[in-house]
C-alpha positions in Angstrom: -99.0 -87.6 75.7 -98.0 -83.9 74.8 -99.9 -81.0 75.5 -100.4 -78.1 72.8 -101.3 -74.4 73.9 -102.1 -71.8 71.5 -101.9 -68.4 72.2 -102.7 -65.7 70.0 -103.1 -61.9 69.4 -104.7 -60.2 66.6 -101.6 -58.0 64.8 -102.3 -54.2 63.9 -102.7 -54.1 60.2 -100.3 -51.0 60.4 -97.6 -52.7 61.6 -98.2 -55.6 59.3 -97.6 -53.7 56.9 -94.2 -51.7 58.4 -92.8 -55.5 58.9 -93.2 -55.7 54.9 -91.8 -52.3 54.1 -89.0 -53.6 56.1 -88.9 -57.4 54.5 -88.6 -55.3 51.1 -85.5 -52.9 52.5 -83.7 -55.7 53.4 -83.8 -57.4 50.3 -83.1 -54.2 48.6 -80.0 -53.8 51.1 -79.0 -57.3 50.5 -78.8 -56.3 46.5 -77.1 -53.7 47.3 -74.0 -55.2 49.7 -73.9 -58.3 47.0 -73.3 -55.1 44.1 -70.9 -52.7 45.7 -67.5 -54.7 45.1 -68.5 -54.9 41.5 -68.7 -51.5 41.1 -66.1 -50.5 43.1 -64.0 -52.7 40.8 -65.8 -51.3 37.8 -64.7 -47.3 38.9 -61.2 -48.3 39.2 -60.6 -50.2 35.8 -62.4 -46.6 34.2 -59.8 -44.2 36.5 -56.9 -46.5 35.7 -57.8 -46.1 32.4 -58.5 -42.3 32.2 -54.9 -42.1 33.8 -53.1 -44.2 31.8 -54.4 -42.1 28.9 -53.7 -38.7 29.9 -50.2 -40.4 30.9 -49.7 -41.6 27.4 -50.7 -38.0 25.7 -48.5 -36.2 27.8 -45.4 -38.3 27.4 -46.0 -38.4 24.0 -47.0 -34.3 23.6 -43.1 -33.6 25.6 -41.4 -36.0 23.4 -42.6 -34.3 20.4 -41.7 -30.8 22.0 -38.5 -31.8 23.2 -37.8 -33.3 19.4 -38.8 -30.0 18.1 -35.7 -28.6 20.1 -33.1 -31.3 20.2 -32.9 -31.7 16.5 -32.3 -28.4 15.6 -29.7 -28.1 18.4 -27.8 -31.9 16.8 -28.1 -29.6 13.6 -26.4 -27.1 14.4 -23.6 -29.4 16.4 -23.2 -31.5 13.3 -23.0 -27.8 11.4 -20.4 -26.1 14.2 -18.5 -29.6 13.7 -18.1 -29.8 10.0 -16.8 -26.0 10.1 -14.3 -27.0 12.6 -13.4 -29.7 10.0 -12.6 -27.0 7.4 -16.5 -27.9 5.4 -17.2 -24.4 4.5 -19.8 -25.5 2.1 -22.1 -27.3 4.8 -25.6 -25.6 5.4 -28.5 -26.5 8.2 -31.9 -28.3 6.3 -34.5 -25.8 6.0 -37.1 -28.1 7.8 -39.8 -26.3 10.4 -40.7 -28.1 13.3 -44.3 -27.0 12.8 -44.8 -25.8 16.3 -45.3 -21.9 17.6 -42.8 -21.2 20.0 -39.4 -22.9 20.7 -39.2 -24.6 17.6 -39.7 -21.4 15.4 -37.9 -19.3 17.4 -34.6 -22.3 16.9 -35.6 -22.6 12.7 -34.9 -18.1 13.1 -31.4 -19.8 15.0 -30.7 -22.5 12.1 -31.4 -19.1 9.6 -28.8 -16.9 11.2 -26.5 -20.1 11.2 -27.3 -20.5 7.5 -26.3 -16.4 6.8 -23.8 -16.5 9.0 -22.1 -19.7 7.3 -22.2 -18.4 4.1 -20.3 -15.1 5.0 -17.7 -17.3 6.7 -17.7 -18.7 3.8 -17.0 -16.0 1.2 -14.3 -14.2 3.5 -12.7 -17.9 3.5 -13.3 -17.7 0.2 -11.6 -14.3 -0.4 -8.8 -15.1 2.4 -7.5 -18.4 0.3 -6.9 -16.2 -2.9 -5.3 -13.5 -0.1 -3.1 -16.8 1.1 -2.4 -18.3 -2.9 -1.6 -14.3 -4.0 0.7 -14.0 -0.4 2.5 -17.3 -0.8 3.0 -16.3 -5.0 4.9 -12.9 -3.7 6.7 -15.0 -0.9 7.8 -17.5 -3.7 8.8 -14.6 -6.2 11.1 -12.4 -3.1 12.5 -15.9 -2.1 13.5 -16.4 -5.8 14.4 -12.7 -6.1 16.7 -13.1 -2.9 18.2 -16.2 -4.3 19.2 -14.5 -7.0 20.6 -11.3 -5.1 22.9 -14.1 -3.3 23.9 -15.8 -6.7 24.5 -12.2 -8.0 26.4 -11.1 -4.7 28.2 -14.2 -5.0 29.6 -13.2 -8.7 30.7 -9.9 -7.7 34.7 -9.2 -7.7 34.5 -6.9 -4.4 33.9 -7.8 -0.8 30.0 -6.9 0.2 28.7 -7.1 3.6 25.3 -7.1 5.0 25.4 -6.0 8.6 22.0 -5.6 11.2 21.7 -2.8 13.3 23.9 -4.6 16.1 26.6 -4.7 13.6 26.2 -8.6 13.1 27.0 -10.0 10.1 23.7 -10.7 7.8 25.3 -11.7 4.5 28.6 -11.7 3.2 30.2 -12.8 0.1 33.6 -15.1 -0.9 35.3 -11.9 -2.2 35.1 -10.0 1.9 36.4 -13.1 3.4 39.8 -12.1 1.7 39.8 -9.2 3.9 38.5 -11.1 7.3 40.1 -12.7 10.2 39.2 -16.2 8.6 40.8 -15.4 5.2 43.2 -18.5 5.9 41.0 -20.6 6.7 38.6 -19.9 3.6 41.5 -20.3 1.5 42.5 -23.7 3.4 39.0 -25.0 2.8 38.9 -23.7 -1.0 41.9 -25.8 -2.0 41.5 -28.5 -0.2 37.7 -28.7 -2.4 35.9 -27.5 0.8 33.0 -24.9 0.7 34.3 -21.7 2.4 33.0 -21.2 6.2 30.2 -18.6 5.2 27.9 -20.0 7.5 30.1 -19.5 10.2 30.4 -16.0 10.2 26.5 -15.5 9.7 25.5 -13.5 13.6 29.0 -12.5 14.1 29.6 -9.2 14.8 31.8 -7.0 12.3 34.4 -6.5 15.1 35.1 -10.3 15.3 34.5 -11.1 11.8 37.1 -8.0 10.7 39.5 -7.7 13.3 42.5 -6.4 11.2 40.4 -3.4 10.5 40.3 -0.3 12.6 39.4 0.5 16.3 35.6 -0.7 16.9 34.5 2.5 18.1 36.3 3.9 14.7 33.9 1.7 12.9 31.0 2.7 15.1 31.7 6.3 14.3 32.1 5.8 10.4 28.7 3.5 10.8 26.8 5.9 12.7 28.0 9.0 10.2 26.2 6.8 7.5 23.2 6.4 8.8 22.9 10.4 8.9 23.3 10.4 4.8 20.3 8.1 4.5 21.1 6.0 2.1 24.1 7.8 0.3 27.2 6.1 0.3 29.9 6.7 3.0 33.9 6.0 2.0 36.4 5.3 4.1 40.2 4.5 4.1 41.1 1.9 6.5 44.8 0.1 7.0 44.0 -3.8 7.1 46.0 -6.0 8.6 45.8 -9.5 6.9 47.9 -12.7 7.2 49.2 -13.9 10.0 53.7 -13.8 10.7 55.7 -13.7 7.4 52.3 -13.3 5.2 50.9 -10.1 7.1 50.3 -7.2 5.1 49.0 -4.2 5.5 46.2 -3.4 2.8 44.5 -0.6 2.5 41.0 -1.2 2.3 38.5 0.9 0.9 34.6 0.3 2.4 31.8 2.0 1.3 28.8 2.3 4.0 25.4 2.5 3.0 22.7 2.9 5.3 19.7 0.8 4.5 16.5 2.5 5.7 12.5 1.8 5.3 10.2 4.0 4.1 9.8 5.9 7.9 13.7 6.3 7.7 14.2 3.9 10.2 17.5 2.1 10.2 17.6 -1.8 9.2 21.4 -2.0 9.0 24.3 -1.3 6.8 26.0 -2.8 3.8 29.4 -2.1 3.1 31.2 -2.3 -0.3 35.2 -3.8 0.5 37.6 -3.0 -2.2 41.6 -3.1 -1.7 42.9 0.0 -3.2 46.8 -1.2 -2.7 49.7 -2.0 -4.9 49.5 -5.7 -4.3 45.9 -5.8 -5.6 43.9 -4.3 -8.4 40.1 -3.9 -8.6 37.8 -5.4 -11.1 37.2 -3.7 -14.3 35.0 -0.8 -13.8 33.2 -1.1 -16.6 32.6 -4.9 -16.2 31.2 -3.4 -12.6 28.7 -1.1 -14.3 27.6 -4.4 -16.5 26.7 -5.6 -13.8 24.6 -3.1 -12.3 23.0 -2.4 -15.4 21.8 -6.3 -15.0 20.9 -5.4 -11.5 18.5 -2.8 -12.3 17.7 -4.7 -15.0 16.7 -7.9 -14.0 15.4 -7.2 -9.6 14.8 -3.1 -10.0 11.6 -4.2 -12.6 9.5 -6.7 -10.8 9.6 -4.6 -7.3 7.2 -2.3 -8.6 4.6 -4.7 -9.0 4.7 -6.9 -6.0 4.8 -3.5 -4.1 1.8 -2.3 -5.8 -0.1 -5.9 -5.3 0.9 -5.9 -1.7 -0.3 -2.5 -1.0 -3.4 -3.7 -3.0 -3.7 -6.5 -1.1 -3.2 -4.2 2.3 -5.7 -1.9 1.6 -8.9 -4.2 0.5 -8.1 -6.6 3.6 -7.1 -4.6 5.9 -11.0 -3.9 7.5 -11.4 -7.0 7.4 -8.2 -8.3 9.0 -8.1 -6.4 11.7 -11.6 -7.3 13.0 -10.7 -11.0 12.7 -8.4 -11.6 15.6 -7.7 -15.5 14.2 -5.9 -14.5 10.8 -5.9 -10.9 11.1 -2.3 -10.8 12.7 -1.2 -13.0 10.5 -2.2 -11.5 7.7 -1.3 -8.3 8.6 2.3 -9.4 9.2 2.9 -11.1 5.8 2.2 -8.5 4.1 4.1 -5.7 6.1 7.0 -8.4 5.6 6.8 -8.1 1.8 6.6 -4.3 1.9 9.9 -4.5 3.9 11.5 -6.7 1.5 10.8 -5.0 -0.7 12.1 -1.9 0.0 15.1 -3.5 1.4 15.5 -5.1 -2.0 15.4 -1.6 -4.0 17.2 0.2 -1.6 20.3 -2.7 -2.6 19.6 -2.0 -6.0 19.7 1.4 -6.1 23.0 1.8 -4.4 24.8 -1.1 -7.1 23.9 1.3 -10.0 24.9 4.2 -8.2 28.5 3.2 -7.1 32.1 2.5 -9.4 30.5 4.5 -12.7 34.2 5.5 -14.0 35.8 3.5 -16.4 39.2 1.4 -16.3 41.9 3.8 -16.6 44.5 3.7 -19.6 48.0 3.6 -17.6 50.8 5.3 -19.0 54.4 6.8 -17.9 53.8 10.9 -17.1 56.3 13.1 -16.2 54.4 14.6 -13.6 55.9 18.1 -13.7 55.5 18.8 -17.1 51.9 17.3 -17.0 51.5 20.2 -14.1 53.1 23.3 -15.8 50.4 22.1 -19.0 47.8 22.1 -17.3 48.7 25.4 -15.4 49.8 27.2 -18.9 45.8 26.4 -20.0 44.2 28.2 -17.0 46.8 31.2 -17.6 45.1 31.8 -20.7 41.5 31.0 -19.6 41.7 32.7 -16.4 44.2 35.5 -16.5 42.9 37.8 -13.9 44.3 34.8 -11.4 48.1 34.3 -10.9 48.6 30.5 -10.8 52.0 29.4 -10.4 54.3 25.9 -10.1 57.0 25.3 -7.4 59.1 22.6 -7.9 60.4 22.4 -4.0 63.9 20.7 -4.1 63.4 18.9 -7.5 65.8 19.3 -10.3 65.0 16.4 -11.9 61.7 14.6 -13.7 58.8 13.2 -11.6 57.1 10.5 -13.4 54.3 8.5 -12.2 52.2 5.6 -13.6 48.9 7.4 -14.5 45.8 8.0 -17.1 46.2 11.2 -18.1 42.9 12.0 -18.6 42.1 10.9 -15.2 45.1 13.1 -13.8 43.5 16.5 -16.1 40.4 16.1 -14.3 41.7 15.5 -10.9 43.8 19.3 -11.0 40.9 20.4 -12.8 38.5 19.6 -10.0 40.9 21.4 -7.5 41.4 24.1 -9.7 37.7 24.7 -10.3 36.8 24.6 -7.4 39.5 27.0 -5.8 38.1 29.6 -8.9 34.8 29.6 -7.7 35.4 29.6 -4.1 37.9 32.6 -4.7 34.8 34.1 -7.4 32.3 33.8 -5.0 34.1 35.6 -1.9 35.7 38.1 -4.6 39.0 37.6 -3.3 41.1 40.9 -5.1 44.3 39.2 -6.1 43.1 35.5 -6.4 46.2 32.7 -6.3 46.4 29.2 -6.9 49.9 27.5 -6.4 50.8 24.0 -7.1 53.7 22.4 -5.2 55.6 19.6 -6.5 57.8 17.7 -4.1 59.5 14.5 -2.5 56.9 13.1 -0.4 57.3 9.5 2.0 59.3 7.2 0.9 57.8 6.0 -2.6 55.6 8.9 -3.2 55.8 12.3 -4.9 53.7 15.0 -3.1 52.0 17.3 -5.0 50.1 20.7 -3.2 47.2 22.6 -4.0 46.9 25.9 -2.2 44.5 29.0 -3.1 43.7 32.0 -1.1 40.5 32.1 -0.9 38.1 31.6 2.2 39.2 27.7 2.6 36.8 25.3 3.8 34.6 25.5 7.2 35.6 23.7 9.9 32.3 21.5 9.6 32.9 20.0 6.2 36.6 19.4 6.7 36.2 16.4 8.1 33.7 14.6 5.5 34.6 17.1 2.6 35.6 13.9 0.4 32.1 12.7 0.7 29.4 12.5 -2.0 26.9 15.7 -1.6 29.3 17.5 0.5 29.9 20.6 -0.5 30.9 24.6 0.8 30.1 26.2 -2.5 26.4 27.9 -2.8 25.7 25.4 -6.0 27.0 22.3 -7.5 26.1 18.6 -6.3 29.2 18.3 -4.0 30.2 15.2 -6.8 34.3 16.8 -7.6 35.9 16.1 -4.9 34.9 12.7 -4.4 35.6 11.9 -7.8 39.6 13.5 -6.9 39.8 11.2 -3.9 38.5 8.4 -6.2 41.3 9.0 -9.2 43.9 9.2 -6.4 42.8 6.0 -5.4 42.7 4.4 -8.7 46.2 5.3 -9.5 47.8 3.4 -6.0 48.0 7.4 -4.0 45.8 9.3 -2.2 44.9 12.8 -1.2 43.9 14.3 1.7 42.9 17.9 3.2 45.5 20.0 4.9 45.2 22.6 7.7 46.2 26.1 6.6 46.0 28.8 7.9 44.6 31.3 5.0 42.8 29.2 1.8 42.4 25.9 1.1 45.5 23.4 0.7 45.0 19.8 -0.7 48.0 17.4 -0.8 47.9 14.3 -3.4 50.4 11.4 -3.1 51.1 9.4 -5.9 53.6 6.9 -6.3 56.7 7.1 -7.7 57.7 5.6 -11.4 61.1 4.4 -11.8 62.0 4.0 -15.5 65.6 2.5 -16.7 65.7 3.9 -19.9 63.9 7.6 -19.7 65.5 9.2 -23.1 63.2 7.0 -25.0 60.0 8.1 -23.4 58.0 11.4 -24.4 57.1 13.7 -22.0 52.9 13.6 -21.4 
């Protein structure tokens, strides 16, 4: 049987109705817990969104900047690469990036590219018609040159090219004749063979011409040439040639021209051989002066205008060249090249016309001391204020000699002529001009010239026979050269003696023996 006890006590209404205000908290509270992971959740899916966003516009606002400056900078790669490639023509799209900023700033760098591009290309432009007009003039002196060698090749004397170390530049078949490798040029000739030109090209002139006289004879003679500047220096020089029983002695005559640039400066020599002996006579003269006439002619013409287009050609370009350190030099040289050439070339062709201008001479027996007194008998009556006079010295009989006589007037009239106006112009009171006729070396009659006038100055005596050489106070200094010439021409020679009042000359010719003499005339 259970018991049941009741106990009660009567609640304050106020706290009644505090336990409700709390019942309705905890509810709200219980909402609240249960909703907090949702939102929580909610937040995050909004942030990650809002970042992923931002993330987005930003990687895609740099990509589009960075475009705006890579593609320019390819442009002008693929540009700088098809210039290296030789594409003058290529040129940068005009295309903006539409951006303020880098992107303008590399469209100004694609604009300067563009300008820069096309100056490049009109100086390319301009330097290929420089290179077509350069290579035409190289072409034209190569074909000019080529035809120098053919035309030296042709010509009946020995010529010789020499640098300034004396070494053999160019050289001809006719100077071999009078070189150390004369046998075995003419060994090669007959057996079909080329002759050995090539072999002596570098040589020096000592080596190459070894029968000729002393080297520092040669040095002397070159070096004397190089003071006329272009004129022609002669010379007499004994060559030995052959070898045991087929040595001779030759007598060689070489003429030495100086070749010079327009600054005077020395570029070497070229020597003229021609064997003035007995046992050989020259070419023709006047098949010679044929040949210069060709000469100037056919070369002398066309220098003028591939001087005048190279100076052209130096003068519009040179601004230009010289700030362009790629093909400037280049250029520059080219052209100084064909100015040299050139000049070298007309400096040739000057000297060709200006040497061998007498004709052949007409050979014929003269009775050389009639010839004199004839001669002598004419200046009596032209000039009789001056006692001129003929000594036969030991000589009782006739002197003939192989000789032009024409050639032989003007050689005493030279002498004499110049003897007059030497003795004129010092007013010599009782002028005299004596002309000796003697036995000379074996082979030779000697014949002397002697006045009594002031003689010749110790300074000219020694190139007195020279071309432009000269003691009187006018005249070109042309007489005596042409004397030493005719006494060449005719197998002698003459030469200046030491006296010790006036001027003496002595001309050697050689002797003429004749069989039958009644039936000849005297000349």
């Amino acid at each position: 049987k259970s018991l049941t006890l009741v106990v009660s006590q009567t609640v304050p209404l106020g706290l009644k109705s505090r336990i409700s205000d709390l019942r309705s908290a905890f509810v709200g509270y219980t909402k609240t817990v249960n909703l907090k992971q949702e939102l929580k959740t909610n937040y995050t899916l909004v942030l990650l969104t809002l970042f992923l966003v931002t993330l987005f516009v930003v990687s895609w606002f740099g990509l589009y900047i960075a475009k705006g400056i890579t593609d320019p900078v390819g442009d002008l790669m693929k540009a700088t690469e098809a210039f290296r490639e030789g594409n003058w023509s290529y040129r940068i799209p005009k295309v903006s990036t539409g951006f303020v900023g880098v992107g303008n700033d590399l469209d100004v760098l694609k604009e300067a590219f563009n300008s820069m591009a096309e100056e490049v290309g009109r100086r390319g432009r301009q330097l290929e018609e420089a290179n077509g007009q350069l290579i035409s003039l190289v072409r034209e002196l190569e074909d000019r040159e080529r035809y120098l060698e053919i035309l030296l090749s042709s010509i009946r004397r020995g010529v010789v090219v020499l640098d300034t170390d004396q070494k053999v530049q160019r050289i001809n078949s006719e100077a071999l004749e009078f070189s150390s490798f004369s046998e075995i040029s003419t060994e090669q000739s007959s057996l079909g063979g080329v002759p050995v030109l090539n072999e002596i090209f570098g040589r020096p002139w000592a080596e190459v011409f070894s029968g000729f006289a002393s080297p520092e004879e040669i040095r002397i003679w070159l070096d004397e040439s190089l003071v006329k500047k272009g004129e022609p220096l002669n010379r007499i020089f004994e060559a030995k040639t052959g070898s045991g029983q087929t040595s001779a002695i030759r007598s060689i005559r070489a003429s030495g021209i100086a070749l010079m640039d327009d600054r005077q400066r020395a570029l070497g020599w070229m020597i003229i051989l021609e064997d003035v002996s007995d046992a050989a006579r020259l070419e023709k003269l006047a098949a010679w002066q044929e040949v210069a006439k060709r000469v100037a002619h056919e070369i002398k013409n066309p220098l003028t205008p591939i001087q005048i287009s190279a100076d052209r050609l130096l003068r519009r370009m040179r601004d230009r060249m010289e700030n362009d350190s790629d093909d400037g030099p280049i250029f520059l040289e080219c052209v100084g090249q064909i100015q040299k050439q050139v000049r070298v070339i007309r400096d040739l062709v000057r000297e060709f016309s200006q040497f061998a201008k007498l004709p052949e001479p007409q050979m014929v027996d003269v009775d050389l001391g009639t010839f004199l007194e004839r001669v002598l008998d004419d200046y009596k009556f032209t000039h009789p204020h001056c006692a001129f006079e003929l000594v036969r010295k030991n000589l009782n009989h006739e002197a003939w000699v192989r000789a032009d006589p024409e050639y032989l007037r003007r050689l005493i009239v030279n002498l004499a002529d110049n003897s007059l106006q030497s003795m004129e112009e010092s007013k010599v009171n009782e002028p005299k001009f004596q002309i000796t006729l003697a036995e000379g070396d074996i082979g030779f009659w000697a014949v002397n010239f002697r006045d009594n006038g002031p003689g010749v100055p110790a300074a000219l005596r020694d190139k007195i026979f020279d071309p432009y050489v000269s003691s009187k106070a006018s005249g070109l200094g042309l007489g005596l050269p042409i004397v030493r010439r005719i006494a060449i021409e005719h197998g002698g020679r003459i030469r200046f003696e030491e006296s010790t009042a006036g001027a003496s000359f002595v001309l050697e010719l050689p002797r003429r023996k004749l069989k039958d003499r009644s039936s000849l005339a005297h000349v």
